[in-house]
C-alpha positions as CSV (number, residue, x, y, z in Angstrom):
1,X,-43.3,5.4,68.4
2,X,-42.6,7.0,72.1
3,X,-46.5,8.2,72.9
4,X,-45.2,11.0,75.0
5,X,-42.8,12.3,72.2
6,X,-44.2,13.9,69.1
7,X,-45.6,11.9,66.4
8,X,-42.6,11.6,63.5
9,X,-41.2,9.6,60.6
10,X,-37.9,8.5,60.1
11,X,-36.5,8.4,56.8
12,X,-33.0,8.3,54.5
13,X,-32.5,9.8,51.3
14,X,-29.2,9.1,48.9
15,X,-28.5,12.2,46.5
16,X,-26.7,12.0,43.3
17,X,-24.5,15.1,44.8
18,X,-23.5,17.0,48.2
19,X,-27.0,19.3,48.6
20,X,-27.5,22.1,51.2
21,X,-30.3,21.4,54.0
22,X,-32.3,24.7,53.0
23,X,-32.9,23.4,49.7
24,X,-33.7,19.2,50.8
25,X,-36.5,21.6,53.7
26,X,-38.0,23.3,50.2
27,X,-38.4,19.5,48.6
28,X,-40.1,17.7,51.6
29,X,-41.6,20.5,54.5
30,X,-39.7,23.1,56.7
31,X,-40.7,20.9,59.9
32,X,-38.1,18.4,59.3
33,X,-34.7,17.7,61.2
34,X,-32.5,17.1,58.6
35,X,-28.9,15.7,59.8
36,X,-26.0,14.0,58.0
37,X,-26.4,10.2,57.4
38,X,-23.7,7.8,58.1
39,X,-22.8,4.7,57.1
40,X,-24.3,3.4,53.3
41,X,-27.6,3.1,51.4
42,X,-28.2,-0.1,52.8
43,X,-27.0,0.7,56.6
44,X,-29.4,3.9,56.3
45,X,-31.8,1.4,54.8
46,X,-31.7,-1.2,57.5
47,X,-31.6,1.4,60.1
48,X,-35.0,2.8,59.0
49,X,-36.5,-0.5,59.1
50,X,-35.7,-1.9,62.3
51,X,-39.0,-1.3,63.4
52,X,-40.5,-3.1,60.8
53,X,-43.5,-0.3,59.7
54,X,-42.1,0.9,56.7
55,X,-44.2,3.7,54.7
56,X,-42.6,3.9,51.6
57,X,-39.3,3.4,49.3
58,X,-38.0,4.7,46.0
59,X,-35.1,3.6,44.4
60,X,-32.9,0.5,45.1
61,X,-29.7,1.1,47.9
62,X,-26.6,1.4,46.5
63,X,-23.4,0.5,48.0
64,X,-20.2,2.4,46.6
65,X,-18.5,-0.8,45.7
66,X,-21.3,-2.0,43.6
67,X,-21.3,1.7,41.5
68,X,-17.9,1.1,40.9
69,X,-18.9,-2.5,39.3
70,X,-21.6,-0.9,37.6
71,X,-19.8,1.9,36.3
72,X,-16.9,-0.9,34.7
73,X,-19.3,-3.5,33.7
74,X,-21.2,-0.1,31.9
75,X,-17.8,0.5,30.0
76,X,-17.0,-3.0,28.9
77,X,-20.8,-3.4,27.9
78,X,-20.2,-0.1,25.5
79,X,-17.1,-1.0,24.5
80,X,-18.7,-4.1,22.9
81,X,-20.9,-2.2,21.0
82,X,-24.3,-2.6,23.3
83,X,-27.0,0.2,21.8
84,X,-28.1,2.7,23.8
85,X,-31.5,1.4,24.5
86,X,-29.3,-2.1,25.7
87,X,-26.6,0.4,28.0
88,X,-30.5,1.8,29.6
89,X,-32.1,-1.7,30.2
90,X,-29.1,-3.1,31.9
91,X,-28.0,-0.5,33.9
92,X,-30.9,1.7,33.8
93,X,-29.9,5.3,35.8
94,X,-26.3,4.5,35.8
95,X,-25.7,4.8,32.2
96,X,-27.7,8.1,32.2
97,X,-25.5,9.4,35.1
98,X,-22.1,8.7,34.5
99,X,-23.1,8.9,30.7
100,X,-19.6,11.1,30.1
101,X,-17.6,9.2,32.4
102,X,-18.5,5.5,30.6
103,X,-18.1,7.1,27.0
104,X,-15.0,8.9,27.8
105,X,-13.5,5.4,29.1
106,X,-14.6,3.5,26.4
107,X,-12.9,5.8,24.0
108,X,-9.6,5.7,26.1
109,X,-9.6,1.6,25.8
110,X,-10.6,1.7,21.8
111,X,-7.6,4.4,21.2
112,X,-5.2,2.1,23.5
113,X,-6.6,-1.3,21.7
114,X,-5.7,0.7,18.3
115,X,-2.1,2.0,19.4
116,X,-1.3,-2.1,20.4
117,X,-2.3,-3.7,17.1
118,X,-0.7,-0.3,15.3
119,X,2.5,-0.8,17.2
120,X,2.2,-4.7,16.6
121,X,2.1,-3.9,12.6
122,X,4.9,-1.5,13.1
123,X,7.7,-3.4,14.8
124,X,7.1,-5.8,11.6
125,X,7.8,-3.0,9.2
126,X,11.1,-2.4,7.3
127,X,11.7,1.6,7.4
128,X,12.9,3.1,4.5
129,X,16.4,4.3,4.3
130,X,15.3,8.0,4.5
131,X,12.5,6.7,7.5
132,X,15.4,5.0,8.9
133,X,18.4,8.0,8.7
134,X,15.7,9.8,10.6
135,X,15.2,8.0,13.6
136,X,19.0,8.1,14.0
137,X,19.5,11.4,13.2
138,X,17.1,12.0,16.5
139,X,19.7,12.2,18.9
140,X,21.5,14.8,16.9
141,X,18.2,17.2,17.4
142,X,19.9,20.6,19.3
143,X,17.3,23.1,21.8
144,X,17.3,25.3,18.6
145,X,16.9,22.7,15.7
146,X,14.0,22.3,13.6
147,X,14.2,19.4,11.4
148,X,12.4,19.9,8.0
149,X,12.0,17.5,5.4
150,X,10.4,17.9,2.2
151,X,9.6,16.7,-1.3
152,X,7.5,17.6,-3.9
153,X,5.5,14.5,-5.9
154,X,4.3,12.7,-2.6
155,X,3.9,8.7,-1.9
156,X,7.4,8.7,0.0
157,X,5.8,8.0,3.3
158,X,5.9,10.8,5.3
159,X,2.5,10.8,7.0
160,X,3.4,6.9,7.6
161,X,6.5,8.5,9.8
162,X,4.4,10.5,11.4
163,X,2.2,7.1,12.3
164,X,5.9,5.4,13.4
165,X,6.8,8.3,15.7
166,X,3.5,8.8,17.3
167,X,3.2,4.8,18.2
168,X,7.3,3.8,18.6
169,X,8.8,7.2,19.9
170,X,5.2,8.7,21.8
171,X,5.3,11.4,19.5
172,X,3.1,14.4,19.6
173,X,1.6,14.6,16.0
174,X,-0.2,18.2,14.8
175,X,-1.2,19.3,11.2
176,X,-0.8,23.4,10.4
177,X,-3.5,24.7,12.9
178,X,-4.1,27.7,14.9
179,X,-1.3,28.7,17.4
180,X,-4.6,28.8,20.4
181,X,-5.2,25.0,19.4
182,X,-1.9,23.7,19.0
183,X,-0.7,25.3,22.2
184,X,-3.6,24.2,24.2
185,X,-3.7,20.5,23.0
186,X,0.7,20.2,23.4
187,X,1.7,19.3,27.3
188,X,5.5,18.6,26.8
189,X,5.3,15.4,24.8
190,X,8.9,14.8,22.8
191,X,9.1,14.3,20.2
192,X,6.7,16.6,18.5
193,X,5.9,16.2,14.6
194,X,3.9,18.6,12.1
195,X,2.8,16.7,9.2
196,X,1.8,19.7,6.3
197,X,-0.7,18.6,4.2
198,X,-0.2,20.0,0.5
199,X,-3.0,22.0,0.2
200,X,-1.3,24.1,3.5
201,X,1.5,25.0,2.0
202,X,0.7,28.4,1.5
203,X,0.0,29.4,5.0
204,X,1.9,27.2,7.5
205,X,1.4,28.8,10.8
206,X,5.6,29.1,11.4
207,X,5.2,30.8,14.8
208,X,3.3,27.8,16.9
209,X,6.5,25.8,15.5
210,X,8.9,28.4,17.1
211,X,6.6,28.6,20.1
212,X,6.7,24.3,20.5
213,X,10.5,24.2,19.8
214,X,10.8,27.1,22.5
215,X,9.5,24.7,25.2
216,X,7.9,27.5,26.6
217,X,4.1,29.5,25.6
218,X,1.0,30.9,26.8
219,X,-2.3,29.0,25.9
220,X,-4.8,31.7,25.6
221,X,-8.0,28.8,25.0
222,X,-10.2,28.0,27.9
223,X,-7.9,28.4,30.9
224,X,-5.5,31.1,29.9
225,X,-2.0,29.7,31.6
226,X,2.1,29.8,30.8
227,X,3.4,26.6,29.9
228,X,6.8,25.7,30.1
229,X,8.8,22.2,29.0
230,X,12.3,21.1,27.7
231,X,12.7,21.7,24.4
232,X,11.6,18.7,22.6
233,X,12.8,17.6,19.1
234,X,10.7,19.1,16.1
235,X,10.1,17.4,12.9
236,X,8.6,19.4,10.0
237,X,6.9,17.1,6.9
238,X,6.2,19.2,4.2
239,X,6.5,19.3,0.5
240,X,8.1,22.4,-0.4
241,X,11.3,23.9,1.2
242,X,10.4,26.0,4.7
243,X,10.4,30.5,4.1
244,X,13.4,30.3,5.9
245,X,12.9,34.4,6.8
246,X,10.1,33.3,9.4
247,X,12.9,32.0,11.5
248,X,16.8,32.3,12.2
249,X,19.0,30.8,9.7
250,X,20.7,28.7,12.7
251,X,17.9,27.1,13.3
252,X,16.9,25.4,10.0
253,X,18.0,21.8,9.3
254,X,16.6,20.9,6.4
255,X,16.4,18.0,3.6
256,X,15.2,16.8,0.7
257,X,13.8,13.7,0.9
258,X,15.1,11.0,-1.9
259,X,12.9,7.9,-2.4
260,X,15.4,6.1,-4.4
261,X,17.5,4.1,-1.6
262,X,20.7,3.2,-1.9
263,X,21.9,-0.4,-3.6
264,X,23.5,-1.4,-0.5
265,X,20.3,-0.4,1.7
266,X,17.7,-3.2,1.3
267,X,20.5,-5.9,1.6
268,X,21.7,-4.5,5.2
269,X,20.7,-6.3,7.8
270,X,22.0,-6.6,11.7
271,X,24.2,-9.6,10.6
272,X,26.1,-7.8,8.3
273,X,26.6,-5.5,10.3
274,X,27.9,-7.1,13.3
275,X,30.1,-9.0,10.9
276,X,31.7,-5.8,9.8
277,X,32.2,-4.8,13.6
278,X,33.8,-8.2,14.0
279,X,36.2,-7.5,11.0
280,X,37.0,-4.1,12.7
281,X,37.5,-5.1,16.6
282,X,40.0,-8.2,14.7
283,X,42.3,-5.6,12.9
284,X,41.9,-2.8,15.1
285,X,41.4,-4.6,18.4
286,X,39.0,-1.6,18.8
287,X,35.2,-1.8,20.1
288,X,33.1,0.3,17.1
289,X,30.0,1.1,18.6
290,X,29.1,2.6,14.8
291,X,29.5,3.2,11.6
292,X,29.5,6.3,9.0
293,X,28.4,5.0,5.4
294,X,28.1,7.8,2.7
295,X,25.4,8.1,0.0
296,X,24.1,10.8,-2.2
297,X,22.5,12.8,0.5
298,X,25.7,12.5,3.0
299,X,26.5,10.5,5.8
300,X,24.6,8.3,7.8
301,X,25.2,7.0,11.1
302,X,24.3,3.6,11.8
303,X,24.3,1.5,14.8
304,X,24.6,-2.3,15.2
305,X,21.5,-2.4,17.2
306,X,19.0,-0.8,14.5
């Protein structure tokens, strides 16, 4: 210390968050000169001991690189399953700090860890010939279409579709909800499925469908804002017929679903069917890229490549 100058201290402090100098002069004395620091915790740190006479210290420095590996090593540590008394002994103010941040990550890798095996147990399953008609009806979906299908006893394995499109088409999956909810939580994702429980049957909430089909809405919860996307394709499960009054007739594509598949279903397979393409291209020297087969409930369109 200069003994001409006035006496002083020198010191460093590291705040959580950006802080005005009125309010740091109301914490430690209105005398102080208060400037912004440069450099890191431990530059500041070093800086303030070069002298070697140091008063006091709070706290350990921290350099941003070595949050950063705190914060990850906090997420993989909770996404283990360490307690919450184990998160505070090994990272001690971190885990209190970034407490949303580490949950909300942890969360985000258990719901991606649960779409892979989901999607692994999915490619392994054998659709049913109504799941199956569905997914190749999808191209077929217009700007105005809504595709309903319905039965009445259950067991067919229509919430299981609505599993399948969510994990192998990125579907958007709701259940009858207020139009607020729906129309906040949807952000353009195609294609978009309402599975109806039974017990809604009686009150399905026909205008958010409209709205989602539109492409376009305003989202009244939280933020009020327009929202505007491409049509995306609409699939209804229910277990009664739609009130087809609630929207234009043109729009309605609707089908009964029927469990019992047909005898020549479960025997199809890719083989046969490129031998039947074979057959064709050899008689008609014509490349079929697919085939109409009829059953009960009409045609279906199948392609080689199922």
């Amino acid at each position: 210390m200069d003994k001409k100058k006035t006496p002083h201290l020198q010191g460093y402090i590291g705040f959580k968050k950006a802080i005005a100098f009125n309010t740091i002069k109301k914490l430690i004395g209105e005398r102080c000169h208060i400037e912004n620091a440069k450099g890191n915790d431990q530059q500041n740190k070093e800086y303030c001991e070069k002298d070697g006479d140091v008063l006091c210290e709070f706290g350990k420095p921290q350099k941003q690189h070595d949050m950063t590996k705190q914060i990850k090593d906090a997420v993989k540590r909770k996404h283990e399953g360490a307690s919450p008394s184990e998160m505070l002994e090994e990272f001690g103010g971190t885990c209190i700090r970034y407490k949303k941040h580490i949950d909300e990550q942890s969360v985000e890798i258990n719901q991606h860890e649960i779409k892979l095996e989901m999607e692994r147990k999915m490619e392994a399953a054998t659709l049913r010939y109504w799941q199956q008609r569905l997914v190749l009806e999808l191209p077929q979906h217009t700007e105005r279409s809504v595709w309903w299908y319905w039965e009445e006893v259950g067991n067919v394995g229509k919430t299981w579709m609505s599993k399948w499109l969510v994990v192998m088409k990125n579907a958007m999956r709701f259940e009858n909800g207020k139009s607020a909810d729906i129309k906040h939580g949807y952000n353009g994702q195609d294609p978009v499925v309402f599975d109806l429980t039974r017990s809604a049957q009686d009150h399905i909430n026909y205008e958010v469908i409209e709205s989602v089909k539109n492409g376009i809405m305003y989202s009244t919860k939280y933020e009020s804002k327009m929202k505007c996307y491409s049509p995306p394709k609409v699939i209804v499960f229910a277990n009664a017929e739609p009130d087809k009054s609630k929207m234009s007739f043109d729009r309605w594509v609707v089908t009964k679903i029927d469990p019992i598949e047909p005898d020549w279903w479960s025997t199809l397979d890719n083989a046969t069917m490129d031998q039947m393409f074979a057959v064709h291209h050899e008689e008609t020297g014509e490349e079929l890229p697919e085939i109409d087969m009829l059953n009960p409930n009409g045609y279906i369109r199948i392609k080689v490549n199922m």
